[in-house]
C-alpha positions in Angstrom: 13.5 -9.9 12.7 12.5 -8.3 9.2 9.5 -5.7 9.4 6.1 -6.0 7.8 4.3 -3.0 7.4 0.8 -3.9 6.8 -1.3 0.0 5.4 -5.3 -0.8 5.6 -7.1 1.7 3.0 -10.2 -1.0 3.7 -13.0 1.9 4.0 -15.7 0.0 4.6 -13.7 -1.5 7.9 -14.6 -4.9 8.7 -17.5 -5.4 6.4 -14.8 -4.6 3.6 -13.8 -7.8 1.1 -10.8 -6.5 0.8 -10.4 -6.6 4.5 -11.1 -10.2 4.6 -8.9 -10.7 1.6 -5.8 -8.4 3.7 -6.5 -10.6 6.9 -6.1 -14.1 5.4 -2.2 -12.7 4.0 -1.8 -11.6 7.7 -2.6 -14.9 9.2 -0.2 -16.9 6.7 2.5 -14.5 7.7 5.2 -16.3 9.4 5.3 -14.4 12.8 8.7 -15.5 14.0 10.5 -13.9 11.0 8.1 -10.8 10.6 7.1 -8.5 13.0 4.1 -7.0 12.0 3.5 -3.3 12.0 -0.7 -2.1 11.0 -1.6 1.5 10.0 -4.7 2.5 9.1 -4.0 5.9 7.3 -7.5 7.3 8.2 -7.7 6.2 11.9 -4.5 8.1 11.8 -6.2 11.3 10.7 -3.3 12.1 7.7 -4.2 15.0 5.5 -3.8 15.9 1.9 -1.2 18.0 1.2 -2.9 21.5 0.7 -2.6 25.0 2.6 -1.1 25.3 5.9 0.1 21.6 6.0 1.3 21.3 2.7 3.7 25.1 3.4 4.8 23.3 7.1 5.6 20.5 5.0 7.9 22.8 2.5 8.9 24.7 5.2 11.0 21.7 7.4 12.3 19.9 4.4 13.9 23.6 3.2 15.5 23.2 6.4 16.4 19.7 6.1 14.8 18.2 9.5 14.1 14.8 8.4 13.5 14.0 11.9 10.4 16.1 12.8 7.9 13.8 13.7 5.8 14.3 10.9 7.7 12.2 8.5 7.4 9.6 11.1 5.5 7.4 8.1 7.7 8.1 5.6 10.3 6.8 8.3 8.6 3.8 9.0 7.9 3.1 4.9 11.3 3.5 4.4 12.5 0.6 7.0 9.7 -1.9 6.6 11.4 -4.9 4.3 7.6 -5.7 2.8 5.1 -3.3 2.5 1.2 -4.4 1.5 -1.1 -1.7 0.7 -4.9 -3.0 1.1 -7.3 -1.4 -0.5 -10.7 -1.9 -3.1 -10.9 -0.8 -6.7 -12.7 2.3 -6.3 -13.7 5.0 -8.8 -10.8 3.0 -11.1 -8.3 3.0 -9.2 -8.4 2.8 -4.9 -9.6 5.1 -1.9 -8.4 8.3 -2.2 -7.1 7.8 1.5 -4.0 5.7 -0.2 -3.3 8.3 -2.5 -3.4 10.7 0.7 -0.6 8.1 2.5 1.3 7.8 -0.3 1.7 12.0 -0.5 2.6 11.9 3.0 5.3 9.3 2.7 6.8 10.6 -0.6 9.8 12.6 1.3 12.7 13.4 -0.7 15.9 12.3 1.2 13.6 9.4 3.4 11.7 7.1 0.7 13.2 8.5 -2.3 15.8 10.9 -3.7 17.4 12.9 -6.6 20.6 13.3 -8.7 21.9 14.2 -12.1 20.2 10.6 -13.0 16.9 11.9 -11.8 15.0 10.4 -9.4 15.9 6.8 -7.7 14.1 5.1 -4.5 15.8 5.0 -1.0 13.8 2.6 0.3 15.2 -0.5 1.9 12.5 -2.7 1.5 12.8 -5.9 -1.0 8.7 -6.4 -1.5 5.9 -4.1 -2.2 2.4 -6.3 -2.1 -1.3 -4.6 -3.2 -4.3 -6.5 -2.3 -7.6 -5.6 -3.4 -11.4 -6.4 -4.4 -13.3 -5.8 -7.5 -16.5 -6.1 -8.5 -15.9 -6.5 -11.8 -13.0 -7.9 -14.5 -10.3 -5.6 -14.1 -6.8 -7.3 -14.4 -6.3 -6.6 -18.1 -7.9 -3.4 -18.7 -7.0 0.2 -19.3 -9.9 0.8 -16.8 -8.0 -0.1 -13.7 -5.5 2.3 -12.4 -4.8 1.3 -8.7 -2.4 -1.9 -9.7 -0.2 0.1 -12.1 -0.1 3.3 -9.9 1.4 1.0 -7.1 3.8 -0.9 -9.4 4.9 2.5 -10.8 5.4 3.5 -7.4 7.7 1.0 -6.1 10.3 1.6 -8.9 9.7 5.4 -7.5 10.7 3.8 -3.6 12.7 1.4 -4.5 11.4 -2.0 -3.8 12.4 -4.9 -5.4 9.4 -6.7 -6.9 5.7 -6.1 -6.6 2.7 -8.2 -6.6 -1.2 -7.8 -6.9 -3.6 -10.4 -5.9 -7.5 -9.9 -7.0 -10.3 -10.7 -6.0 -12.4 -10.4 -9.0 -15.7 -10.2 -10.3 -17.6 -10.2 -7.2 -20.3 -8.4 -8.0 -20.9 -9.7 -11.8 -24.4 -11.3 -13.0 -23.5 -15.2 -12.1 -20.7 -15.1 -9.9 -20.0 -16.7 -6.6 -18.3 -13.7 -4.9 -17.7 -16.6 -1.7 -15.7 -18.4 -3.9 -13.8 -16.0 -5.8 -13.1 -14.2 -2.5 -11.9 -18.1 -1.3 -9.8 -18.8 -4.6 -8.3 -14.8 -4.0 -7.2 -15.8 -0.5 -5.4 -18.9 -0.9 -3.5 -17.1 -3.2 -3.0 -14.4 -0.5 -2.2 -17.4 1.9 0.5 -18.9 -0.4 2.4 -15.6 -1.2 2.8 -14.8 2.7 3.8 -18.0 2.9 6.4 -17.7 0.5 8.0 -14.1 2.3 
């Protein structure tokens, strides 16, 4: 059975759009192929990498102990076959939570590594998958940074494709955020589908 690791960066919990949007890609996941693995970086009370952390951190991998338990998530990343980040536009980009897991899981020698080349992903996982919520029109401006940064970072771990689905719009003068939220998950729906 191939592994799903589903990373909820949905702040606003189950009021959250993007929650909704996450949960109707779960359900279309085909549960006898996919084993389905959910981690909710906050819940799990990770940390930015600053002061004492961030010098335990330099500390183990000096010493090369891959297997100390705090690079249990970059562990995990690095076995999941798909990998769908959830999160909302926010502040141009997403939560700063994401940005928090994505520190935590960027371990040289686990998710990613480096040679005369430079830097290549060690990952083994074939898809990466962002969904998300805006409130406004997004898709094809410099103004939104969350998409790219995720692309950008699954040539950094590796994975084989990428793909965003939007909700878009929600909040603009006219719109029908129930329908764009519906349109947004069918899409969701189909691409699970297709895994």
């Amino acid at each position: 059975m191939k592994e799903l690791l589903f990373v909820d960066c949905c702040v606003r919990g189950e009021e959250s759009r993007t929650k909704k949007l996450a949960q109707a890609f779960l359900n279309a996941v085909d549960q006898t192929k996919y084993h389905v693995t959910v981690i909710n970086p906050e819940a799990e009370g990770m940390q930015p990498l600053t002061g004492a952390f961030f010098a335990q951190r330099e500390k183990l991998l000096a010493q090369g102990a891959l297997d100390h338990p705090r690079f249990r998530y970059a562990h995990q990343l690095a076995q999941a076959d798909v990998v769908v980040f959830a999160a909302p536009f926010w502040d141009l980009s997403f939560p700063a939570i994401l940005k928090v897991y994505i520190e935590n899981v960027s371990v040289d020698g686990i998710t990613f590594g480096c040679n005369a080349q430079g830097l290549y992903g060690a990952c083994r996982g074939s898809r990466m998958v962002f969904l998300t919520t805006r409130g406004g029109y997004y898709s094809n401006s410099p103004l939104e940074q969350g998409s790219r940064y995720l692309e950008a970072i699954k040539d950094f771990f590796g994975f084989q494709s990428y793909s965003c689905i939007a909700a878009e719009g929600m909040d603009a003068e006219g719109s029908n955020p129930s329908v764009l939220l519906a349109d947004a998950c069918g899409r969701a729906r189909g691409l699970a589908a297709s895994l």
